[in-house]
C-alpha positions, 0 to 999 in steps of 0.5 A: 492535536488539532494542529496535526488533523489531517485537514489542516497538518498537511493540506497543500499535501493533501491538495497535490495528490489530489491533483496527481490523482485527477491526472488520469481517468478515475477507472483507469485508476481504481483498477489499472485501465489505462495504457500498460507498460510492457516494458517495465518491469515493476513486478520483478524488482523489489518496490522502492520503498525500504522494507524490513529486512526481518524474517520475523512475522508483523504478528509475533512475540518477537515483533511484540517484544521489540516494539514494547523495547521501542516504546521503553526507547522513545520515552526515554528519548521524551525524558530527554527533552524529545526531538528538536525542530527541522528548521527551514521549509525548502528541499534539502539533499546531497549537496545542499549547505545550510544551518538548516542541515545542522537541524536535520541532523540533530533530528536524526542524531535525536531518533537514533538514524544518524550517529552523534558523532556526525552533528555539527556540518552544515554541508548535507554529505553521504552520511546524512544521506544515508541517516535520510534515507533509513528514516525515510524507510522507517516511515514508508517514504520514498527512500531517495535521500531529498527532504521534501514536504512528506518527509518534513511533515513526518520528521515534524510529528513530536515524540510524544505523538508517537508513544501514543502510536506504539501504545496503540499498536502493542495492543492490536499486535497482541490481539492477533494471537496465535495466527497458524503455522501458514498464514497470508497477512496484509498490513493495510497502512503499510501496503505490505504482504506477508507470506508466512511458514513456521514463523518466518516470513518466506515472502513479502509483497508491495500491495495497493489498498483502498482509497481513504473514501473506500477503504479496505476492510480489517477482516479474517478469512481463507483462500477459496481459491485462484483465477487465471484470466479472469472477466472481471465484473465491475462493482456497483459502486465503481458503475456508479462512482466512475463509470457512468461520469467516465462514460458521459464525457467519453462515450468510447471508454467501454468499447476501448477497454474491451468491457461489455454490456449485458442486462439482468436478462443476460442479453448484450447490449450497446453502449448507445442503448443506454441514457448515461445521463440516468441511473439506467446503467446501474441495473446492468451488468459490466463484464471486461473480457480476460487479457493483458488490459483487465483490470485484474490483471491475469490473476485473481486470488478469491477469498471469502468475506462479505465485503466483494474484495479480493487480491488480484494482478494489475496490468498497471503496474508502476503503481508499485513504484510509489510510495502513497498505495492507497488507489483502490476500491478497497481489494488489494492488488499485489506485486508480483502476484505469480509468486504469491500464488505459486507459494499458495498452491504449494502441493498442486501441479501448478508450480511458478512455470505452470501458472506462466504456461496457463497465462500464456495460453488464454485460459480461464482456469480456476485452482484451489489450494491443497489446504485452507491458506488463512488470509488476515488484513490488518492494521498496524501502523506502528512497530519494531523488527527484532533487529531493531529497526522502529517501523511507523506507517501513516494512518491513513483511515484515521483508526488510531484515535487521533488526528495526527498521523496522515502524512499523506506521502508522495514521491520526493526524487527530482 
């Protein structure tokens, strides 16, 4: 397995979202500070990424059904000798010739994406494009049809590794249980939301969860209630982690984003008053003020736990564009956080329309739901939708128990 560990499987990946990730400042990227984009309209589409298309709960006999079918199906195709090897390391897409294409179609033909009848060409046509791109869905990637590094090192995970993963996960989907009739369920590999009622899924959500050095806990709890335009008051740890290496090579980054000083005394002071070449700044407290630029976004959905974490809005938000959403503290942003929270304040005055007039207004507004809405973040990183299709997400907080499923994804278009 040693050959699959995250450390030495994928490390040129590893080293090229590292270097993305030092693109911009890490505050900016923790929380969204950084320049918005007003015109960009990723909270009203859907993510990229291809999602189930199943009513069926993460969490459900169905689901549980379908991956013990899935499990039966992949050992079958172990009893058979598995998968073969994509041959090559160069990107292949629509267009491309090369007997490395007749690989990636027994590949596929293997993992039941590509019909077998379509094995054999060399010439990487509109049917292997389609056979990429529903594996490329199947395993959280970027569905743009171009076989990359992340999707090679996904196609490159043997079968046997992957029985392990279903294994795993048939035991985490039956330990849930009954989870109510209303439910709000987070699966953290895949960054994915679930609004759930009666047994279906009545909306799903692309989230940004914690980072693998900061990660987002497994945890049961409810909604407390709903912020509109909210200060948010910057952790301990990102004072310390972020903020004051931020703060010592740009003096101006507080005042820029409008985040204001005050000491245990609730007196404000400047940012000039403090020594950023000490700890001094960690016994203070950092508000930012409401607005377009919080790091919140203009929504924060409070929910009880011992952790300090929260589901809330972005300002930044292409980060919904991509398909590797491990970028957090360890809260949850959320996609298109409106409907969320019009969907969890059912039964108030505060239907979609009226959330849009208290954002518009400026107002700090706090709203508690009619009913506890039970909220779970859980980890699941491998199962099948009763329609078939088998879902596999990498692990990228390394729970499963091996070291073997970190594909660490980045966007494969261009």
């Amino acid at each position: 397995m040693s050959d699959y560990s995250r450390r030495g499987f994928l490390s040129t990946l590893a080293l090229g979202a590292a270097a993305t990730a030092l693109a911009r400042p890490a505050l900016a990227q923790d929380y969204g500070l950084g320049q918005m984009e007003m015109k960009e309209r990723y909270d009203s589409v859907a993510s990229p990424i291809g999602q189930a298309s199943s009513s069926s709960p993460t969490f459900s006999a169905y689901t549980l059904q379908a991956t013990q079918n899935a499990l039966q199906k992949y050992s079958e195709i172990a009893a058979q000798g598995g998968w073969p090897e994509v041959t090559g390391k160069g990107r292949l897409q629509l267009g491309s010739r090369s007997p490395d294409v007749v690989s990636l179609r027994q590949r596929l033909i293997a993992s039941g994406d590509l019909a077998p009848s379509l094995g054999g060409s060399p010439v990487f046509d509109s049917y292997l494009d389609g056979a990429v791109k529903r594996f490329q869905s199947r395993h959280g990637i970027l569905a743009s049809g171009v076989v990359g590094d992340t999707s090679r090192a996904a196609l490159a995970i043997p079968i046997d590794v992957r029985i392990k993963q279903l294994q795993m996960n048939i035991v985490r989907l039956r330990s849930m249980g009954n989870l109510g009739n209303r439910y709000i369920m987070m699966n953290i590999p895949a960054t994915e939301l679930e609004a759930v009622n009666n047994g279906v899924v009545e909306q799903r959500h692309s989230t940004v969860i914690g980072k693998p050095d900061r990660p987002s806990p497994i945890l049961s709890t409810v909604v407390q209630n709903v912020n509109f335009n909210p200060y948010w008051t910057v952790p301990l740890s990102i004072i310390k982690k972020d903020l004051i290496p931020l703060m010592q090579k740009e003096p101006s980054y507080l005042a820029d984003h409008h985040i204001r000083i005050f000491t245990p005394q609730g007196q404000e002071i400047t940012p000039e008053q403090i020594n950023w070449n000490t700890d001094e700044a960690t016994k203070m407290r950092f508000r930012q003020d409401p607005g377009f630029g919080n790091s919140l976004g203009q929504v924060r959905i409070n929910i009880a736990n011992q952790y300090g974490v929260y589901m809330h809005d972005t300002p930044y938000k292409s980060v919904f564009g991509s398909d590797y959403r491990f970028d957090s503290s360890g809260c949850a942003r959320v996609q298109d956080v409106r409907e969320l929270v019009a969907w969890i304040l059912q039964g108030t005055e505060y239907t979609r329309d009226r959330i849009d007039e208290v954002i518009r207004s400026g107002a700090q507004t706090t709203v508690n739901p009619v009913a506890k809405v039970p909220v779970f973040w859980a980890y699941v990183t491998a199962w099948a939708t009763p329609e078939g299709l088998v879902e596999f997400r990498d692990d990228v907080y390394n729970k499963d128990g091996f070291a073997s499923l970190s594909v660490v994804t980045k966007e494969e278009q261009g």
